[in-house]
C-alpha positions in Angstrom: 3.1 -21.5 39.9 1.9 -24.4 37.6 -1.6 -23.4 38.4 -0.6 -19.7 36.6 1.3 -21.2 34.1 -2.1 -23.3 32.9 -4.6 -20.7 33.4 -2.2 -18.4 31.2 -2.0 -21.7 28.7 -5.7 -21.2 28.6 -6.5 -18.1 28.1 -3.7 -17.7 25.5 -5.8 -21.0 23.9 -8.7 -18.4 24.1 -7.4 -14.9 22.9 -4.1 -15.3 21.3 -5.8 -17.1 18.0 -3.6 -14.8 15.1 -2.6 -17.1 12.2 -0.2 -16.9 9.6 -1.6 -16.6 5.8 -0.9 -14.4 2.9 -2.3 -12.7 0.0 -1.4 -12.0 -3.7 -1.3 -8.8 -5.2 0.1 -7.5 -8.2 1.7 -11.0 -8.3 3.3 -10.9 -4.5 2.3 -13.0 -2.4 2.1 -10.6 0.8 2.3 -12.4 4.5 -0.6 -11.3 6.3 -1.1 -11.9 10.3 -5.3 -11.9 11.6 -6.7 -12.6 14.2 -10.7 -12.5 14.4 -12.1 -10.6 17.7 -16.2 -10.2 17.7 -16.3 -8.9 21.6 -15.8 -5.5 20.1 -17.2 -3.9 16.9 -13.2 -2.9 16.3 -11.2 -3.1 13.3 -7.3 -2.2 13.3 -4.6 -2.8 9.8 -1.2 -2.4 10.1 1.1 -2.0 7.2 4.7 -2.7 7.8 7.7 -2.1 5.0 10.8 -4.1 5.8 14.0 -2.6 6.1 12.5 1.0 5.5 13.4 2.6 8.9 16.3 4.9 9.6 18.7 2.3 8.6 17.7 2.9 5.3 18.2 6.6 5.6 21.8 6.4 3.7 23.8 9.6 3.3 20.8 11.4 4.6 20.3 10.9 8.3 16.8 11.5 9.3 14.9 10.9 6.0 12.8 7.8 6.9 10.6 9.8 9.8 10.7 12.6 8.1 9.2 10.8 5.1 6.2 9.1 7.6 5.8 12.8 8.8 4.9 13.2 4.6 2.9 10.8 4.3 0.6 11.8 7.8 0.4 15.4 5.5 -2.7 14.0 3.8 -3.4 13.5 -0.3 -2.7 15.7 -2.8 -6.4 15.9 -3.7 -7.5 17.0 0.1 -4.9 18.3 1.2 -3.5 18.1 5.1 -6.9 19.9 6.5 -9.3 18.0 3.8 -7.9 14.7 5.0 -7.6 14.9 8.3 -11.2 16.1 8.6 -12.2 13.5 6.3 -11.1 10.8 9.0 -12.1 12.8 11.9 -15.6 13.0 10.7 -15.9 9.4 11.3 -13.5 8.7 13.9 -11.1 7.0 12.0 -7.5 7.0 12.7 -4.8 6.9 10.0 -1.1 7.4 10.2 2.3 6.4 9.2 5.6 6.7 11.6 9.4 4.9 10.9 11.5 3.4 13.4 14.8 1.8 13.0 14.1 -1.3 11.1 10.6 -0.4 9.8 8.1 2.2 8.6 4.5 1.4 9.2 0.9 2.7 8.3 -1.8 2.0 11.5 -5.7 2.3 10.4 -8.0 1.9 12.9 -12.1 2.8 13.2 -15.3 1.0 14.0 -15.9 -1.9 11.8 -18.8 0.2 10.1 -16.3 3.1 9.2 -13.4 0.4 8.2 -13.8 0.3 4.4 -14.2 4.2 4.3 -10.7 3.9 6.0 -9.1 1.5 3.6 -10.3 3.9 0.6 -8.8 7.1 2.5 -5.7 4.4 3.0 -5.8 3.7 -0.7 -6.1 7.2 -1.9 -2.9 8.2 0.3 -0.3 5.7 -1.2 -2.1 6.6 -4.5 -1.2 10.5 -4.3 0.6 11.5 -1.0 0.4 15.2 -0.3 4.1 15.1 -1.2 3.8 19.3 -2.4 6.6 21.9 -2.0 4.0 24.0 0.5 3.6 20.4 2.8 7.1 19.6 2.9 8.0 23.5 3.9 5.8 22.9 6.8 7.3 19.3 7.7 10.7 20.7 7.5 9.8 24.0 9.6 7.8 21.6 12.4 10.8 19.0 12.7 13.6 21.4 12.4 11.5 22.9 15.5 11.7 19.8 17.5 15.3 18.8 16.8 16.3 22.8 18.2 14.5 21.8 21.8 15.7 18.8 22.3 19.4 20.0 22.2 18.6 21.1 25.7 16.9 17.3 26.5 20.1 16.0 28.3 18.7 12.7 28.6 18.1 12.4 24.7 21.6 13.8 23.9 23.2 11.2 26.2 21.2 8.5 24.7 22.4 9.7 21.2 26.5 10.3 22.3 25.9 6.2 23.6 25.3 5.0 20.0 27.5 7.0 18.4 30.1 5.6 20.6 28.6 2.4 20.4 27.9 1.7 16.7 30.4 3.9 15.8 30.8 3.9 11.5 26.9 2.6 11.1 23.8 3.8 10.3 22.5 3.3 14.0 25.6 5.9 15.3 23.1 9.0 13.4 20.3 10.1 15.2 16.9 8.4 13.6 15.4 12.2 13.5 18.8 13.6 11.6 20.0 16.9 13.0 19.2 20.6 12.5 21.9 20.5 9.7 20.5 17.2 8.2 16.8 18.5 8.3 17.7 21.7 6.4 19.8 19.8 3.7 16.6 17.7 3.1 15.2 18.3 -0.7 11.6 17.1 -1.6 13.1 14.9 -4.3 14.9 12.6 -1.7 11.6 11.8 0.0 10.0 10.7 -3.1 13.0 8.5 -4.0 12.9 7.2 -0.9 9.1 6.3 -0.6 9.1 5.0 -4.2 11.9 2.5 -3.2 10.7 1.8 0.3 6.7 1.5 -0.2 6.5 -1.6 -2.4 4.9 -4.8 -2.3 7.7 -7.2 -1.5 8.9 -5.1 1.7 5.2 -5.4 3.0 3.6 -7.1 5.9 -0.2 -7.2 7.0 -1.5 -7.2 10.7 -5.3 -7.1 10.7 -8.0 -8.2 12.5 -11.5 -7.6 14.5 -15.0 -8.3 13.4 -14.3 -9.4 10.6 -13.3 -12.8 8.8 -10.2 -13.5 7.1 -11.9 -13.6 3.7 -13.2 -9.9 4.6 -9.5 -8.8 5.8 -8.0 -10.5 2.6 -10.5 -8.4 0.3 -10.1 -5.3 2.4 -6.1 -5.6 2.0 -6.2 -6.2 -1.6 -8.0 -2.8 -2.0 -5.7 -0.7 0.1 -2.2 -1.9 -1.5 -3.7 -2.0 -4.7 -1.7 1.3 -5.9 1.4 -0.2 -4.5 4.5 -1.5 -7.3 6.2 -4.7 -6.5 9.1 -3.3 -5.9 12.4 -5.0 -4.6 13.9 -5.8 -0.9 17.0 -6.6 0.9 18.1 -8.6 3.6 18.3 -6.3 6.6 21.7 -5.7 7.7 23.1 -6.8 11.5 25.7 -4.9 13.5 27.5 -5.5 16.2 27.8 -3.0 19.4 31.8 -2.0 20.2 33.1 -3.6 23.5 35.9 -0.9 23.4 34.8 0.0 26.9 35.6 3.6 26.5 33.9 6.8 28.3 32.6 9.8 26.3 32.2 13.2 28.2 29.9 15.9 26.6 30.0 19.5 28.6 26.6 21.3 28.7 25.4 24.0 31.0 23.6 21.2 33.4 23.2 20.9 36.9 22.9 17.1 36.7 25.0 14.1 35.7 23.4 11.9 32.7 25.1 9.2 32.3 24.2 6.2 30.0 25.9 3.3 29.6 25.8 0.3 26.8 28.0 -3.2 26.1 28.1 -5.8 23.2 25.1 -8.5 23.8 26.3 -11.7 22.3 22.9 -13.2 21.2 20.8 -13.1 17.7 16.9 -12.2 18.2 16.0 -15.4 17.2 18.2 -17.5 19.5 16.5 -20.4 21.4 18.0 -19.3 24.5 16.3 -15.7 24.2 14.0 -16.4 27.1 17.3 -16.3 29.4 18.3 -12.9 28.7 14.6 -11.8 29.5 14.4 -13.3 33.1 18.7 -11.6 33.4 17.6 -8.5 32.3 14.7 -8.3 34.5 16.4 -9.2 37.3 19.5 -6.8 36.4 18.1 -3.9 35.4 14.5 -3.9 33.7 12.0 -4.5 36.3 12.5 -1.2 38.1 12.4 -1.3 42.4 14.2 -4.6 42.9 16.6 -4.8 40.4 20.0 -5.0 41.0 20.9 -1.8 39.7 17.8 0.3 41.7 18.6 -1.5 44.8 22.4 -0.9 44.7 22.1 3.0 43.2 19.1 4.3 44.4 17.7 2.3 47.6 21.4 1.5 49.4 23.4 4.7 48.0 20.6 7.2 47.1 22.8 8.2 43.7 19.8 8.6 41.7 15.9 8.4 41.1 16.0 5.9 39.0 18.6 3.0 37.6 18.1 0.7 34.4 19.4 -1.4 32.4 18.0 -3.5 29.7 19.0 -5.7 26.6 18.2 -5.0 23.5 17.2 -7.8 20.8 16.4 -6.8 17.1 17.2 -8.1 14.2 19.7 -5.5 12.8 21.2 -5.2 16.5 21.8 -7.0 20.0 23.1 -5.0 23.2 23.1 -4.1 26.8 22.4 -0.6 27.7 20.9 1.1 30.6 21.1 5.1 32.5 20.5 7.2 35.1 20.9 10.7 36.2 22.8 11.8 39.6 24.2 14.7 41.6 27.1 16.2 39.6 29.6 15.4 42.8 28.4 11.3 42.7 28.7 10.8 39.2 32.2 9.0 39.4 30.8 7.1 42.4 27.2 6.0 40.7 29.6 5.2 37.3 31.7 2.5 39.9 28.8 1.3 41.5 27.2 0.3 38.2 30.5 -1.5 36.9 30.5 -3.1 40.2 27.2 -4.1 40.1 27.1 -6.2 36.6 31.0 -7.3 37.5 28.8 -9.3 40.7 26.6 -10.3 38.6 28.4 -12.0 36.4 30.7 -13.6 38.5 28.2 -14.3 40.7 24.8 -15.1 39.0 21.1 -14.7 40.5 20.0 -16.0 43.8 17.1 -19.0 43.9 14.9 -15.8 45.0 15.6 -13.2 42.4 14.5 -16.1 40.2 11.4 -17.1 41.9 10.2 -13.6 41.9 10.8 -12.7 38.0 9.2 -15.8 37.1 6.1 -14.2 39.5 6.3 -11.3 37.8 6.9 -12.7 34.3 4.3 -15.1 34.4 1.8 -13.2 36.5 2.0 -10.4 34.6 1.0 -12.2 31.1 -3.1 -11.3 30.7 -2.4 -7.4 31.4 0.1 -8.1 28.1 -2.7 -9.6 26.2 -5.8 -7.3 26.9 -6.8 -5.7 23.8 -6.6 -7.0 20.1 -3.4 -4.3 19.3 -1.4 -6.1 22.2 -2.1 -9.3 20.8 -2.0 -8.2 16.7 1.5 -6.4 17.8 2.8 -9.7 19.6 1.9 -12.4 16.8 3.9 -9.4 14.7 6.7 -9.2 16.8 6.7 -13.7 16.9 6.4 -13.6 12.9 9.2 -10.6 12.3 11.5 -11.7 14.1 11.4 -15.4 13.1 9.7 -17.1 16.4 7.2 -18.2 14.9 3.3 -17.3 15.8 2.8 -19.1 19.8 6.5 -18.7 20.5 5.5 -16.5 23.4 3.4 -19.1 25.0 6.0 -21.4 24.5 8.6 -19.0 26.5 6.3 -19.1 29.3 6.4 -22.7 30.2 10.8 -22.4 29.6 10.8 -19.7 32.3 8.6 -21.2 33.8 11.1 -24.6 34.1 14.3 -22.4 34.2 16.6 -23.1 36.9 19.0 -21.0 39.2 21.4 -23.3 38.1 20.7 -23.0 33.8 20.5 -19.3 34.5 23.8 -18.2 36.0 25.7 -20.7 33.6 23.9 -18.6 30.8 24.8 -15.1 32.7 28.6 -16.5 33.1 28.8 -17.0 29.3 27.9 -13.4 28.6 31.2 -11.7 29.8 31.1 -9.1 27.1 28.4 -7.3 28.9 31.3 -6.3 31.1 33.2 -4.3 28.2 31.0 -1.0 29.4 30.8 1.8 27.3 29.4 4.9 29.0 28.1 8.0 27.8 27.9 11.2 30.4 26.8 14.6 29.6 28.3 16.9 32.5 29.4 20.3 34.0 33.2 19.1 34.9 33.2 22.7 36.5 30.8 21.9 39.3 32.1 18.4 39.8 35.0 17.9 42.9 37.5 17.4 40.6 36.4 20.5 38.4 36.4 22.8 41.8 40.0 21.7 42.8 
């Protein structure tokens, strides 16, 4: 195992070499994250805007991807077919999506076509494609989407979970709004909300490939160069409900969905994150040989598949996890899974369970570090969420020295992972108890 652990330490020495700098514009100083890679003649940029995801949607659910869905509509001057031809003609790829925290701009091309990418990039935050005609067809194509996947069971659950979870927050909407939110939408809103949300002091730069700093510094200046300075806030944090209630939706399904979440006691940032990775994994988020696959799948045959993971971001920390079964087992797969994280906190991991996620954790680590995206979207992910760039070096040699004995003490002081809230969609009709 030490022998893994120092080949890893070396070829992290080698690849992961992203530094921390930062570049003025307009008079903010922007943090910008590089990382030099000659083996390939690559380049990649990604723009991210803090606190510009669906949380920032406000009284209209939906907005923030339905903005990025504007912005991948082209310039006003080209147009939606102009522009994307324009990139296609030399393989460039340019586009913008929002998740929950963030809303982010990905360029990439060969180095050669790079700078015709940052001036396409420049000319779309200059003048988005922000007409009545593009939004019309933004608004037809999403309202599209939204009407099939109120027959996606396993999406519905997923949403009935947060609302139950996050109940009175931002995170209880659905991220894509709903049919009714979508058709509410007025052009106006998505300029407000891009004209707030696109500005200087919300903005983070990952870049790098063949190129040096100096020529990613001078590449960044050019593309943000339309941008305002804008103002930011702190990102907002909100805690999952440990009510431990259950939420039945009826649908026309021949199948039990059932999805279940609890509060996660733990900040992203907390020194002790590197515990909940190696619990999870051994819980619920490796797949076959997790507790929850072995118990509801292998031994009881309830379901395909079992998960459960936890969740650490920086607006939000909890435990979550599904699975679909027959519609006559789904009160026996819900008990089994309220048994199974009952054992395991009473109980803790065994010295094996340990031993093999650290295999697995550690063994794992080049196939997470192949390309220059993985290891651009990691000294991102170190940066963002306060680790600081190397922290993920450093949390292989703490698994690496964690003990059965330091785990289970930290799985003990997690009871609140036990205040389950579960989500099922259902046909009570074709269950036993609907028969009777």
């Amino acid at each position: 195992m030490k022998k893994i652990l120092l080949f890893l330490a070396v070829l992290q020495g080698v690849l992961m070499s992203a530094v921390l700098d930062k570049i003025e514009i307009n008079g903010v100083d922007v943090p910008l994250i590089f990382e030099e890679e000659r083996l390939l003649p690559i380049a990649s940029m990604q723009v991210v805007f803090r606190y510009s995801g669906s949380l920032a949607d406000g009284e209209h659910p939906g907005l923030a991807k339905f903005s990025a869905r504007m912005m991948n509509e082209g310039t006003e001057t080209l147009g939606s077919t102009g522009f994307a031809k324009a990139l296609e003609e030399r393989a460039i790829s340019l586009s913008a999506h929002a998740g929950t925290e963030t809303f982010v701009f990905e360029l990439t091309s060969l180095k050669e076509e790079f700078e015709k990418g940052v001036d396409l990039f420049e000319d779309l935050l200059r003048a988005p494609n922000l007409t009545d005609e593009s939004f019309k067809k933004v608004q037809t194509t999403t309202i599209g989407s939204l009407m099939r996947k109120e027959s996606d069971y396993d999406y519905q659950a997923s949403l009935l979970l947060k609302k139950a979870l996050f109940e009175g927050t931002p995170l209880a909407h659905p991220a894509d709004g709903t049919v009714q939110d979508i058709e509410a939408l007025r052009l106006e809103k998505v300029r407000e909300f891009l004209k707030k949300h696109l500005v200087l002091r919300r903005a983070i730069v990952v870049i790098g490939g063949a190129m040096t700093i100096e020529e990613a510094k001078a590449y960044v200046k050019e593309a943000l160069k339309p941008l305002k300075r804008g103002e930011t806030e702190p990102l907002p944090f909100y805690e999952a409900s440990g009510a431990g209630k259950t939420v039945v939706e009826e649908k026309l399904t021949e199948q039990a969905y059932i999805y279940f979440g609890a509060p996660f006691k733990m900040r992203v940032d907390d020194p002790q994150s590197y515990k909940a990775k190696v619990a999870a994994f051994i819980l619920g988020s490796s797949g076959f040989g997790s507790r929850l696959m072995e118990e509801v799948r292998v031994k009881r045959g309830l379901a395909y598949s079992a998960y459960g993971r936890i969740v650490l971001n920086k607006s939000r920390s909890y435990f979550s996890g599904y699975l679909q079964t027959k519609l006559e087992s789904q009160d026996e797969a819900k008990r089994v899974v309220v048994d199974v994280i009952d054992d395991f906190v009473e109980k803790g991991v065994t010295q094996k369970e340990l031993e093999d996620a650290k295999m697995f954790l550690l063994g794992s680590e080049p196939l997470r570090n192949e390309t220059l995206s993985q290891r651009l979207g990691r000294a991102f992910d170190e940066y963002y969420k306060g680790l600081g760039l190397g922290y993920s070096k450093k949390q292989l040699e703490l698994i690496e020295a964690l003990t059965v004995e330091e785990l289970n003490d930290f799985i003990a002081k997690h009871p609140e992972i036990l205040k389950l809230t579960f989500a099922i969609i259902t046909n009570e009709k074709e269950t036993p108890a609907g028969k009777k």
